[in-house]
C-alpha positions, -999 to 999 in steps of 0.1 A, spaced: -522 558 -76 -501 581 -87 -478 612 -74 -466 648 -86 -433 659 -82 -452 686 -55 -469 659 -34 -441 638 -30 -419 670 -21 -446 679 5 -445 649 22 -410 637 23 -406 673 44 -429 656 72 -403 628 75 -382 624 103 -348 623 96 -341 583 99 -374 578 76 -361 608 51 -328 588 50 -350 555 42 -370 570 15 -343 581 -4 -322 549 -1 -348 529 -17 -355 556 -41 -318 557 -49 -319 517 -52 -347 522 -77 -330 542 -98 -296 527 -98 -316 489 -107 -346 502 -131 -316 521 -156 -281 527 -159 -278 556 -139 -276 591 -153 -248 615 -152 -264 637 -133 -277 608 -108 -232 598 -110 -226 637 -102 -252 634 -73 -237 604 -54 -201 617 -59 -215 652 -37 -236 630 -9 -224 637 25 -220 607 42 -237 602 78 -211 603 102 -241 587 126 -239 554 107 -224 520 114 -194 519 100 -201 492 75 -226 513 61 -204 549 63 -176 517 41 -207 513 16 -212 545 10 -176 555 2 -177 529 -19 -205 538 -39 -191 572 -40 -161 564 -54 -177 539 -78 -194 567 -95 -165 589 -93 -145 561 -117 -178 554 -136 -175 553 -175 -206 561 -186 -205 540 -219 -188 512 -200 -218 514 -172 -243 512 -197 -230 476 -212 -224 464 -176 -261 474 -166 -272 454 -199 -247 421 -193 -260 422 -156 -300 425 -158 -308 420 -197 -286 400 -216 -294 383 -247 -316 361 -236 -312 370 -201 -290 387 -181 -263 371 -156 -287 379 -130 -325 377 -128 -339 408 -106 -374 391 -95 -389 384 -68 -406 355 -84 -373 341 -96 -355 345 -61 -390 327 -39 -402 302 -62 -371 291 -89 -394 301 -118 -408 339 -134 -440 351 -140 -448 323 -105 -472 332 -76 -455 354 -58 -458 378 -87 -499 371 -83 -502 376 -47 -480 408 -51 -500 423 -74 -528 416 -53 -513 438 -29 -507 463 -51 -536 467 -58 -548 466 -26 -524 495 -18 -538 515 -49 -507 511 -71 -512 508 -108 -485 500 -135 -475 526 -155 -489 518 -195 -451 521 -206 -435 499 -180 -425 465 -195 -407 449 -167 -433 427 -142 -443 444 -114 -419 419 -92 -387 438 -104 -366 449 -76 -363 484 -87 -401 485 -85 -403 469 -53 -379 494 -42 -401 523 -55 -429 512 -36 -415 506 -6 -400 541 -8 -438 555 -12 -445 533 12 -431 557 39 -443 587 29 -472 600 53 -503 609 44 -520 582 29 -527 556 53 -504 532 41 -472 539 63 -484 506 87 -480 487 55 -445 485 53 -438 455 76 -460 434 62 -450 448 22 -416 443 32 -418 410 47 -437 392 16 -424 408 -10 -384 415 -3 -372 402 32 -368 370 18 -350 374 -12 -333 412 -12 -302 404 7 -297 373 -15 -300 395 -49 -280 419 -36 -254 396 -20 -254 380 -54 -246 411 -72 -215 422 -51 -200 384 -62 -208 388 -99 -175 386 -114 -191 412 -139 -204 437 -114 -177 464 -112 -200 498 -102 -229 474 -95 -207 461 -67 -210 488 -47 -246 493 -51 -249 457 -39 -232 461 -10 -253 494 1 -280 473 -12 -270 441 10 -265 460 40 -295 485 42 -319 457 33 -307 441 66 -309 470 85 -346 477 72 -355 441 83 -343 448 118 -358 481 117 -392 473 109 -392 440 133 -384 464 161 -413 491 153 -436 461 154 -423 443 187 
């Protein structure tokens, strides 16, 4: 299934203000793991006003994304995105579900999640190489996950939990130690700590 710029628009402006903040996290996530980010998507992190309502670990996260893209070099980002997730060969670090749960790609987790896809009614886009168990997809789905108006908001527990709560934290843990990772050390540690905050989160709407 797919969205317009419009639908999308139109729903996000039914979210509350904790689920609006959770969409765009794991849309931002997308982004910053499916591509090196954009200039404009550098410009747009360096202007984010930062939540004074947070924790402070996460208000810490934020600054440091924020300042990660201020001292961004686009060229530069570009060949760390490539030594980080692509490589030749591979990259230093392999962003897959399949990799993190079973030690191998292309396993059965991939299988059984795109048996939930499409369950869900998500399709692959003809133009998309990377396997659907990417973490920048995951993190797209989970971020269409919460819109409302489609039945599939009482999904996101159970997506989350079998597709991401075992592995996220780990990834992005990973990635704030890579002794490459210099921007992509910040968006692990946002990564590391709103992945734990969703867990919790979505535990507690089901207790």
């Amino acid at each position: 299934m797919s969205y317009t710029a419009e639908q999308d628009l139109k729903q996000r402006d039914q979210l509350d203000e904790g689920d609006f903040f959770r969409a765009d996290a794991y849309a931002l996530l997308s982004s910053l793991l499916a591509q090196p980010p954009s200039q404009d998507l550098l410009n747009w992190l360096q202007q984010v006003d930062i939540d004074e309502s947070n924790d402070q670990a996460m208000r810490e996260a934020w600054t440091s994304l924020q300042k990660a893209a201020q001292d961004a070099d686009k060229a530069l980002l570009d060949e760390e995105y490539h030594n980080l997730f692509i490589g030749v060969g591979r990259g230093e670090l392999l962003p897959y579900g399949s990799w993190y749960m079973s030690g191998f790609l292309m396993e059965k987790p991939l299988l059984e999640l795109r048996h939930d896809l499409a369950r869900l009614g998500f399709e692959r886009e003809p133009d998309v190489k990377e396997p659907e168990d990417h973490i920048a997809a995951l993190m797209q789905v989970m971020a269409l996950l919460i819109l409302p108006g489609d039945g599939r908001q009482s999904s996101q527990q159970q997506f989350f939990n079998k597709h991401l709560g075992d592995w996220s934290q780990r990834f992005f843990h990973d990635l704030t130690q890579s002794p490459t990772a210099q921007f992509y050390r910040a968006v692990g540690r946002f990564g590391e700590l709103f992945s734990g905050q969703e867990k919790l989160l979505l535990e507690a709407r089901v207790a």
